[in-house]
C-alpha positions as CSV (number, residue, x, y, z in Angstrom):
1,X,57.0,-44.8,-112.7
2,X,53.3,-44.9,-112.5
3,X,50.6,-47.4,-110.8
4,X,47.4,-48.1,-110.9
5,X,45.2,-47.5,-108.2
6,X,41.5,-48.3,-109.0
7,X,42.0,-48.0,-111.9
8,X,43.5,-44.5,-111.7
9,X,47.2,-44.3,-112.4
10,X,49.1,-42.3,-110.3
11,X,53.0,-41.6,-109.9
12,X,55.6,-42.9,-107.6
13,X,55.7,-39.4,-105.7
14,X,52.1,-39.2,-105.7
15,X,51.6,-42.7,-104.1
16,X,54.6,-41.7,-101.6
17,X,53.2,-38.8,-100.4
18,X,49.8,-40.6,-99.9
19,X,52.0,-43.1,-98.0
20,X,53.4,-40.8,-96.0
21,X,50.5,-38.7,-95.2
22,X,48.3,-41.8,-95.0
23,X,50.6,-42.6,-91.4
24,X,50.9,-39.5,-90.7
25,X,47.5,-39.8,-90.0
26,X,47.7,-42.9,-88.2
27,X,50.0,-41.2,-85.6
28,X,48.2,-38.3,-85.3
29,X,45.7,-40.4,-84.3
30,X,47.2,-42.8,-82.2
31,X,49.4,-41.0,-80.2
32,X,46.4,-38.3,-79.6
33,X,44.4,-41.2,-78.2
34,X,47.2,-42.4,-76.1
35,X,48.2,-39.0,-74.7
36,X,44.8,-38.5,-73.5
37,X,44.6,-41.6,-71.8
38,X,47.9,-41.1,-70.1
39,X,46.6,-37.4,-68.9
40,X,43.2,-39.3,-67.7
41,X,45.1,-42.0,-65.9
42,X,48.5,-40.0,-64.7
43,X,49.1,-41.7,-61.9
44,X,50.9,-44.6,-63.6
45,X,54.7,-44.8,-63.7
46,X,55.0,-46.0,-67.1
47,X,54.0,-43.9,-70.5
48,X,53.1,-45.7,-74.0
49,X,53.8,-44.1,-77.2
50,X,53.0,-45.5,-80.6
51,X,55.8,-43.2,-82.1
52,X,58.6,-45.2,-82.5
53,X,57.0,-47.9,-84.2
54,X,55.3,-45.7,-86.6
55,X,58.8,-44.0,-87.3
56,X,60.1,-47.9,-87.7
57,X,58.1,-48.8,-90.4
58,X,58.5,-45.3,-92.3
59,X,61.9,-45.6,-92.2
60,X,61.6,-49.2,-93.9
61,X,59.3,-48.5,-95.7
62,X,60.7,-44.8,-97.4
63,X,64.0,-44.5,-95.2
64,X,64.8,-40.3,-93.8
65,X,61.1,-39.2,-94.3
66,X,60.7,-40.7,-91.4
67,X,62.1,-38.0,-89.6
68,X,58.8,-36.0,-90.5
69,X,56.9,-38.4,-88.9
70,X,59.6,-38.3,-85.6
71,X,59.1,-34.5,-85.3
72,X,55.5,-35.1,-85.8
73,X,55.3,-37.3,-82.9
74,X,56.6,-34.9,-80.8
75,X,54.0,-32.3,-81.9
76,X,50.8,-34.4,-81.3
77,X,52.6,-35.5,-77.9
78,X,52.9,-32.0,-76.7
79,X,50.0,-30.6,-78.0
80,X,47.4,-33.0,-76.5
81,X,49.3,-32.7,-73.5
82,X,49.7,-29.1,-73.3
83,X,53.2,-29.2,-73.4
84,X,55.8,-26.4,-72.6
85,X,58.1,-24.7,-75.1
86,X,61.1,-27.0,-74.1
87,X,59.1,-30.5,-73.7
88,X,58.6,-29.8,-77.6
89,X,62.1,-29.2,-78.1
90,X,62.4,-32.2,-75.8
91,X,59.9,-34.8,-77.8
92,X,60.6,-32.9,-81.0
93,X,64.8,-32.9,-81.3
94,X,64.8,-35.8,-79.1
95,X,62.7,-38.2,-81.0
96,X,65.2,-37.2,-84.4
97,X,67.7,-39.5,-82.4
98,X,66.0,-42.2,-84.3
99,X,67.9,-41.4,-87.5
100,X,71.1,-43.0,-86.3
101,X,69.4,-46.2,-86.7
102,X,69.2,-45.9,-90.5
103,X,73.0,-46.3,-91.3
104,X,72.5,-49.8,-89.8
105,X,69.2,-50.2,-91.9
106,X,71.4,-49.4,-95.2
107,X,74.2,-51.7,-94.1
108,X,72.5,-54.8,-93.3
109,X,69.8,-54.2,-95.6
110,X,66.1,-53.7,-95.3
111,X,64.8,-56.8,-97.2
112,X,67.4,-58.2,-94.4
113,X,65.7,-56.9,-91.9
114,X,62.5,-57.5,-93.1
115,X,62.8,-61.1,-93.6
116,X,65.2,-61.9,-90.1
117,X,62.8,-62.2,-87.1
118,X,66.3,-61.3,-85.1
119,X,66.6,-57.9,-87.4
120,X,63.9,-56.7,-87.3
121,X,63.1,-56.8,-83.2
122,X,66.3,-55.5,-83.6
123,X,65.6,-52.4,-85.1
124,X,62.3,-51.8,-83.6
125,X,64.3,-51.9,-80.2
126,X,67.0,-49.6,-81.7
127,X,64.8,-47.2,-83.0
128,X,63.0,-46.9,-79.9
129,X,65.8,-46.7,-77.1
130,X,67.6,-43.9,-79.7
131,X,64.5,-41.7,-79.2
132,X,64.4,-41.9,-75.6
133,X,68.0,-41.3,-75.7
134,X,67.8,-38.5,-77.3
135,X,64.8,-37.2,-75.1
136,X,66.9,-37.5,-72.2
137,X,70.0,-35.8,-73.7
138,X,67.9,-32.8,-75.4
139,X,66.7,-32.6,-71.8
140,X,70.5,-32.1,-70.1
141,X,71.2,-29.6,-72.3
142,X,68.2,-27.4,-71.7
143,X,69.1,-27.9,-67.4
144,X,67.9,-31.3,-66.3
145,X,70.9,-33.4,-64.5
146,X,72.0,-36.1,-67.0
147,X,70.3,-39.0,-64.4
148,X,67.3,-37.9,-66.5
149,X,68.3,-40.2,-69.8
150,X,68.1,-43.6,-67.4
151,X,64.6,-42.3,-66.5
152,X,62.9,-41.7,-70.3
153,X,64.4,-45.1,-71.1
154,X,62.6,-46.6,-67.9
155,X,59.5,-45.0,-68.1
156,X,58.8,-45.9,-71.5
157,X,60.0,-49.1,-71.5
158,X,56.4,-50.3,-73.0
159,X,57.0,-48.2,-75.9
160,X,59.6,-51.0,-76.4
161,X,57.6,-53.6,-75.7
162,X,54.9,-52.2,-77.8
163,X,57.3,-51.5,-80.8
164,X,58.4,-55.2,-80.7
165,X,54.8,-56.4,-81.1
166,X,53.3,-54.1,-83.6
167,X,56.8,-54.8,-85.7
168,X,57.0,-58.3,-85.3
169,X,53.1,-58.8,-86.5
170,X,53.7,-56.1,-89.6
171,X,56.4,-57.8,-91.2
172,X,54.4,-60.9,-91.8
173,X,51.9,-58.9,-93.3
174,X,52.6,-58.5,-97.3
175,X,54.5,-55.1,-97.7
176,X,53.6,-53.5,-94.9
177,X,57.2,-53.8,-93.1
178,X,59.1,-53.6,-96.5
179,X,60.6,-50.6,-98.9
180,X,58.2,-49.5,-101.1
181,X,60.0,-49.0,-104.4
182,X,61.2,-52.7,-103.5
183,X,57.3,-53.6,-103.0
184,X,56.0,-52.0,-106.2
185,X,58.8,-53.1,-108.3
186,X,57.9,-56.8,-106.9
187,X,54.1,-55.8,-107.4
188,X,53.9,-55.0,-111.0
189,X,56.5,-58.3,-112.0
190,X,53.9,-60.3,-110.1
191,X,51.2,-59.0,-111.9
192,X,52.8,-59.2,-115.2
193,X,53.2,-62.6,-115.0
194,X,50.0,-63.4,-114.1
């Protein structure tokens, strides 16, 4: 498969890893500029990260690469914030979690998912709590009580909030929330009819 892209054709795995790298970027980014401003303003009891919903719409959009983009996360987390060796085995292995959430995406079905307001707030909200699940329970084995899971949920309970938005607006936007061989293959019958 190829596609045009002004007026240059390029391949499937070509436009995939342009994808991929494309929000890679836009986490990098993101959770840099989000990380700082946490650091700035620490006092606050609540942390924001744009990683889980970024992770949501690769794994629509592409399904397990967006594990990359978990462990990725966990990077640009810890490096802004000068983490330690085990807060990036923390943010790193923890934020994999999020890959138990695909079975479901394969079962129900990501144009399901897409389409259902219900599904896909769903999702985002599964996707989420699994990282900070697995946050608290990479912690606990490397020594910290198991009380500590309750706490990652709790103090990034915006992430969730933040997930929910950013999903629920991107999955009204034309292919954005969708998979892309689905979205291409749709593409390319649209345009041949026209």
């Amino acid at each position: 498969m190829s596609y045009n892209s002004m007026g240059n054709r390029i391949s499937f795995n070509q436009y995939r890893t342009m994808d991929l790298l494309f929000f890679a970027l836009i986490l990098a980014v993101c959770e840099s500029a989000v990380v700082k401003a946490a650091t700035t303003f620490s006092s606050q009891p609540y942390v924001l990260s744009t990683v889980p919903v970024v992770v949501c719409i690769v794994y629509m959009r592409w399904g397990v690469y967006g594990c990359l983009h978990a462990v990725l996360g966990g990077v640009v987390g810890c490096f802004v914030s000068k983490g330690t060796a085990a807060q990036y085995g923390i943010y790193c292995l923890g934020n994999l979690f999020s890959i138990l959430s695909l079975p479901l995406l394969m079962k129900v079905g990501k144009d399901r998912v897409r389409e259902s307001v219900s599904w896909s707030l769903l999702y985002a909200f599964l996707v989420t709590v699994l990282m900070q699940i697995g946050r608290g329970l990479v912690a606990t084995l490397l020594g910290s009580p198991l009380g500590i899971v309750p706490k990652f949920i709790l103090t990034d309970s915006l992430s969730v909030v933040f997930s929910l938005v950013v999903v629920w607006i991107c999955r009204r936007l034309d292919g954005v929330f969708e998979d892309q061989k689905t979205y291409l293959l749709r593409i390319n019958r649209e345009e041949g009819g026209a």
